[in-house]
C-alpha positions in Angstrom: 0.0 0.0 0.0 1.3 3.2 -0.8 -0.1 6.7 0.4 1.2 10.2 -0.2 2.0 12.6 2.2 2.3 16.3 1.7 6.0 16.8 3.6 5.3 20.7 3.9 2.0 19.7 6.1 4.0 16.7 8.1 6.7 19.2 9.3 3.7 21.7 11.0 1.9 18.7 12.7 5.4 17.4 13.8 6.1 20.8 15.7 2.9 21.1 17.2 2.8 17.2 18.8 6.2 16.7 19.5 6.8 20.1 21.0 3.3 19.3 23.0 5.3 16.3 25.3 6.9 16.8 28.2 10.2 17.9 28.7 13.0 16.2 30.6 13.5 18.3 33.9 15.9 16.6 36.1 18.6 18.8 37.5 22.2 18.1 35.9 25.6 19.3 36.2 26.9 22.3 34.4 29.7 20.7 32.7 30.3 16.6 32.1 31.4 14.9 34.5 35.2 14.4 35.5 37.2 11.8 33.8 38.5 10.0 36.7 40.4 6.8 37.2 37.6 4.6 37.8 35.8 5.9 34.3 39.1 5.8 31.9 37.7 2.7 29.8 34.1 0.8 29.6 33.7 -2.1 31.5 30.8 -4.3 32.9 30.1 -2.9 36.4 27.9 -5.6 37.7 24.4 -7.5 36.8 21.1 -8.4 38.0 18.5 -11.2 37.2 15.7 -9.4 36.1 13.3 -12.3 35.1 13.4 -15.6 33.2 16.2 -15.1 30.4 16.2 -11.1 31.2 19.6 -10.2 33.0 20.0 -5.8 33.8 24.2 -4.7 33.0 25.3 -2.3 34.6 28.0 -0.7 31.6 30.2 2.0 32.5 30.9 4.2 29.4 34.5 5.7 29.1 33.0 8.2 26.5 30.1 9.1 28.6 31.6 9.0 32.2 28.5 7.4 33.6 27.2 3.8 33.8 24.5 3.0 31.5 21.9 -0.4 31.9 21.6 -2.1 29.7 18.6 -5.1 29.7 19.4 -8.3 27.6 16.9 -11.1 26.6 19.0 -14.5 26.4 17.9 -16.3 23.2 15.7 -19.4 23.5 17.6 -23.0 22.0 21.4 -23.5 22.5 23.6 -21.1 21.4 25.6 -19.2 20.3 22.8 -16.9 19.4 23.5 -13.5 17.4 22.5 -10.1 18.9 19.5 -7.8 18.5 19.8 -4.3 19.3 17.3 -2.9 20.1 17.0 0.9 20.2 14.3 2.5 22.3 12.1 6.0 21.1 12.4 9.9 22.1 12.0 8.9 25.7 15.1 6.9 26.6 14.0 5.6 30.1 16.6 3.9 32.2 14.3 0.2 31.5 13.6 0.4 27.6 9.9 1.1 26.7 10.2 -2.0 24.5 10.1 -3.9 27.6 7.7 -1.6 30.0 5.5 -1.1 27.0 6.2 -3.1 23.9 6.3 -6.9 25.2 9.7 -7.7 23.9 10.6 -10.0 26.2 7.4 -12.0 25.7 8.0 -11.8 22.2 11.4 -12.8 21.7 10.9 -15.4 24.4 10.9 -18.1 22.1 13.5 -16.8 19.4 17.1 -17.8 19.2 18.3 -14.1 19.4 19.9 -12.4 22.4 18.5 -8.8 22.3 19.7 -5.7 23.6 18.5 -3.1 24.9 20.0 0.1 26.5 18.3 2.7 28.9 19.2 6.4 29.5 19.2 7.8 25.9 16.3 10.6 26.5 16.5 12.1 23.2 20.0 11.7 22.3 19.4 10.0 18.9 21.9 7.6 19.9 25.1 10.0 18.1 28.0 11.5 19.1 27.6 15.2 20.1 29.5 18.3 19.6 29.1 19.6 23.2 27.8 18.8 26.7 24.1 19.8 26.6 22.8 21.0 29.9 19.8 19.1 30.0 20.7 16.1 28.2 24.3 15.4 29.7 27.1 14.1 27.8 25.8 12.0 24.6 28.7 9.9 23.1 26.2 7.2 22.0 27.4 5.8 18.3 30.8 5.7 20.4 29.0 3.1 22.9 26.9 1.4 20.6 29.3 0.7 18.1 33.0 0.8 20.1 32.2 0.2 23.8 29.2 -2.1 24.4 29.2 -4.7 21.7 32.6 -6.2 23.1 31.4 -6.0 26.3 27.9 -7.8 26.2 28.6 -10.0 23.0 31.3 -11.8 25.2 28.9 -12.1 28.1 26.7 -13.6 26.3 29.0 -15.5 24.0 27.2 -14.4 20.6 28.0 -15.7 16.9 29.4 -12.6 15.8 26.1 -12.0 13.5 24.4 -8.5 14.6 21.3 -6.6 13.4 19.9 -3.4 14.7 16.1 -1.8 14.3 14.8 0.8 16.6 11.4 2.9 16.8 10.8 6.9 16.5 13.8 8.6 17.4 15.3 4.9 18.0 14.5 4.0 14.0 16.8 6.9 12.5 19.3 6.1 15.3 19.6 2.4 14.2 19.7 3.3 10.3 22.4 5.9 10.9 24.5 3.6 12.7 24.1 1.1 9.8 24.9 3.3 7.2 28.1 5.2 9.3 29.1 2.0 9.5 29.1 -0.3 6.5 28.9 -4.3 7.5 29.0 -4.0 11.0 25.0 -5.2 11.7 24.0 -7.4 9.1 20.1 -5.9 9.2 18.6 -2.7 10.4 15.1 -2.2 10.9 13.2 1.1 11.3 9.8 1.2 12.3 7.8 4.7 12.6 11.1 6.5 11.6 12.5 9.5 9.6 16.2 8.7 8.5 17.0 12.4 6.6 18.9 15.7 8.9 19.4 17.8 5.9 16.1 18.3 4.3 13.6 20.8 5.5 11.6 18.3 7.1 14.4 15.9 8.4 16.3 19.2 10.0 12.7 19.8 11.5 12.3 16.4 12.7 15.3 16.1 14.3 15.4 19.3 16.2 12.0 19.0 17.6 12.9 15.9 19.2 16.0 17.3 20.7 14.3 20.3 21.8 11.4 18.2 23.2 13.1 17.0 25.6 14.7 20.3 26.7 18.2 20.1 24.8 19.7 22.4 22.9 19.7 20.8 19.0 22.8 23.3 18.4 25.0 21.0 20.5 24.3 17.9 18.9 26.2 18.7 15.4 26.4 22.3 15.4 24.4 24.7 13.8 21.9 22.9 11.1 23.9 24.1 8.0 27.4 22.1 9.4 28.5 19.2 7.7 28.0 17.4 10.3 24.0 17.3 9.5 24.7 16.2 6.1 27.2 13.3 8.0 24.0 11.8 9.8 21.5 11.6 6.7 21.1 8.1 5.9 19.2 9.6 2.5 22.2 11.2 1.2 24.1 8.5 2.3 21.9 5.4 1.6 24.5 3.9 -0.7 26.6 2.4 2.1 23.6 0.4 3.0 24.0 -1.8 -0.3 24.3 -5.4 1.4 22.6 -4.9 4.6 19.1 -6.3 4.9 16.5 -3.9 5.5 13.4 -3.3 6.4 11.0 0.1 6.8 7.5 0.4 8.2 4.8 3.0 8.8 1.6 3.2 8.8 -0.8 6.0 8.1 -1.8 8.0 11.1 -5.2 6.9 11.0 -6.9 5.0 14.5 -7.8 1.7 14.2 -9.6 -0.2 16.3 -6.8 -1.3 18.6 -6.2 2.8 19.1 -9.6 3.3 20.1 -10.4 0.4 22.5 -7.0 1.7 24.4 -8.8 5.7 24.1 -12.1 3.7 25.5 -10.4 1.8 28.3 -8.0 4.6 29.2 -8.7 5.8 32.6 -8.8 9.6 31.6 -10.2 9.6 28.2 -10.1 12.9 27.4 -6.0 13.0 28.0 -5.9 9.8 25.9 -7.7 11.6 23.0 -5.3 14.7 23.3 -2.7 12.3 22.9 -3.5 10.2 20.1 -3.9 13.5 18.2 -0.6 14.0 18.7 0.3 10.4 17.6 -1.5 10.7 14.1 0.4 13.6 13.4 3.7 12.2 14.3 3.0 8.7 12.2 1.6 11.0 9.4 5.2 12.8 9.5 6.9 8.8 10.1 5.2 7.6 7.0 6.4 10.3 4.4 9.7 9.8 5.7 9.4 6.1 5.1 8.1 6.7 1.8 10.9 9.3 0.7 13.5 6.9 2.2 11.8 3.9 0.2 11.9 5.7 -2.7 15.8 6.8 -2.7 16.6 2.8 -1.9 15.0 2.0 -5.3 16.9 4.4 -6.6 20.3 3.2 -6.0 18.6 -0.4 -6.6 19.2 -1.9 -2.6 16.6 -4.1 -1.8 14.4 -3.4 1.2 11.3 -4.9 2.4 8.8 -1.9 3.1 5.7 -2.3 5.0 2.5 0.4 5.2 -0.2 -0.4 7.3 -3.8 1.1 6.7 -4.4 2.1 9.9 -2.5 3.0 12.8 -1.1 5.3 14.8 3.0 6.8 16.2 1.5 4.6 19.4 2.7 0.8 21.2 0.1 -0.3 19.8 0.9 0.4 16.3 4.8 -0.5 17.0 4.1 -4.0 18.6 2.4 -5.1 15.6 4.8 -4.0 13.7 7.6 -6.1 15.4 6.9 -9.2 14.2 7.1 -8.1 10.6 10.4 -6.4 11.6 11.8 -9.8 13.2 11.0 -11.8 10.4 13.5 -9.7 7.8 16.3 -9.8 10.5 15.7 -13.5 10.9 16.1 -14.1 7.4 19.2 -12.1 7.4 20.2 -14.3 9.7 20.4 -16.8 8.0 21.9 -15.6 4.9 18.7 -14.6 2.4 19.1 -11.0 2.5 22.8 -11.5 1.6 21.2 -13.5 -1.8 18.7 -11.0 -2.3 21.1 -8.3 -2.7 23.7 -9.9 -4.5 21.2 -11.1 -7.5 19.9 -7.6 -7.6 23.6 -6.1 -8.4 
């Protein structure tokens, strides 16, 4: 299914629901942290049985100068399993709303993945920034996602070396920049409910909104919005590096469907939950003509990607859980070595 959306109209309904959530207020330092002994390299700190086959890490970041948790789901069979990562939306709460909200660990309770998942990235969109933001810390996260943590937990939980990524809102473009800043690293990245440009009108919008939304200062994540660094970060201009990864994009269009409404009906103040949804067709109306434009580039440059639009839904858990499946089924396949074919016979 394909639906057009005008990108002029996505950016206005974008300000007004993003800019409508609440904002971060917890006190921070003025300046990062000091770069003590104890904090010179990453290192597992300690861990925590958190349920059947979900274990809590306790990371401590060299590049951040804080310890981070970080949930993992132990894969179901015997191993060794490869890893899931699995990147959490605008909210970044110290236990990932995939698990609080999204059911991932009954869902991946009976798939031979491990899958992590990392807490404390209130919206950071998992990069590297220029500066120490006063209300968002010290953000160094492609530096712990790609450097620090994978030899950490991937040794702990004695993976096979095969590694995908997908992610959600803010968490979507987060996983399909790492991807394509680093070529071959996750064999699969999966977006769902995502926009993957910084240098368009509507991508630069996108992406300062959801900084600013949660109180930080969008200047101090790459500099001012005409810096090359911007035009670093958009996986559109720089799709081509994504030839030979599986991947997979979904949206859907912003309209309720009946699983929206029953959780309006049952909601226990209904007004709120209406106010809110309104703000979730409007950001899944902006999600899905960023998916489209994205879709569109990748057939371009002829790199396969399996696209999903859904007829109803809206940027809401229970849009993204339904979603999930769909998601896991292209990384699975991945996997196991299909997405490799696919690409190669479409040279």
């Amino acid at each position: 299914m394909t639906v057009r959306t005008s990108l002029g109209a996505v950016a206005a309904l974008l300000a007004t629901a993003i800019l409508a959530a609440p904002v971060c207020a917890d006190p921070v330092p003025a300046g990062p942290p000091a770069l003590g002994a104890a904090s010179s390299r990453s290192a597992l700190v300690r861990t925590e049985t958190r349920g059947a086959h979900w274990e809590r890490l306790y990371v401590r970041s060299a590049s951040m100068r804080r310890v981070i948790p970080v949930d993992v789901l132990r894969g179901a069979g015997p191993g060794p399993h490869p890893a899931l990562y699995l990147l959490d939306g605008v909210d970044g709460s110290p236990t990932s709303d995939w698990l609080t909200k999204g059911h991932a660990a009954e869902f991946f309770a009976d798939k031979p993945v491990d899958v992590v998942l990392t807490g404390d990235g209130v919206g950071s969109m998992y990069s590297d920034w220029e500066h120490y933001d006063r209300t968002l810390g010290l953000n160094r996260w492609e530096t712990f996602l790609i450097d620090e943590l994978p030899p950490i937990v991937e040794s702990y939980l004695h993976t096979d070396g095969r590694r995908a990524v997908a992610g959600l809102s803010m968490g979507a473009q987060g996983a399909m920049m790492l991807a394509q800043r680093h070529p071959g690293f996750f064999r699969a990245v999966a977006g769902i409910s995502g926009c993957y440009s910084t240098a368009d009108n509507v991508g630069e919008a996108v992406t300062r909104i959801t900084v600013a939304s949660r109180g930080g200062n969008p200047e101090n994540l790459w500099g001012p919005p005409n810096s090359p660094a911007w035009l670093a970060h958009d996986s559109f201009l720089g799709a081509a590096t994504l030839r030979g990864t599986a991947i997979y994009l979904s949206a859907a269009t912003g309209v309720p469907g009946l699983p929206d409404l029953e959780a309006i009906a049952d909601a226990p103040n209904v007004l709120g939950a209406l106010q809110q949804s309104g703000g979730g067709v409007a950001l899944e109306a902006g999600a899905l003509a960023c998916t489209e434009r994205f879709a569109e580039r990748l057939a371009q440059l002829r790199i396969p990607a399996t696209v999903e639009y859904e007829p109803t839904g809206t940027h809401a858990w229970q849009s993204f859980t339904d979603e999930l499946p769909a998601a896991w089924n292209a990384i699975a396949k991945a996997f196991h070595g299909e997405a490799s074919r696919i690409a190669v016979e479409a040279r």
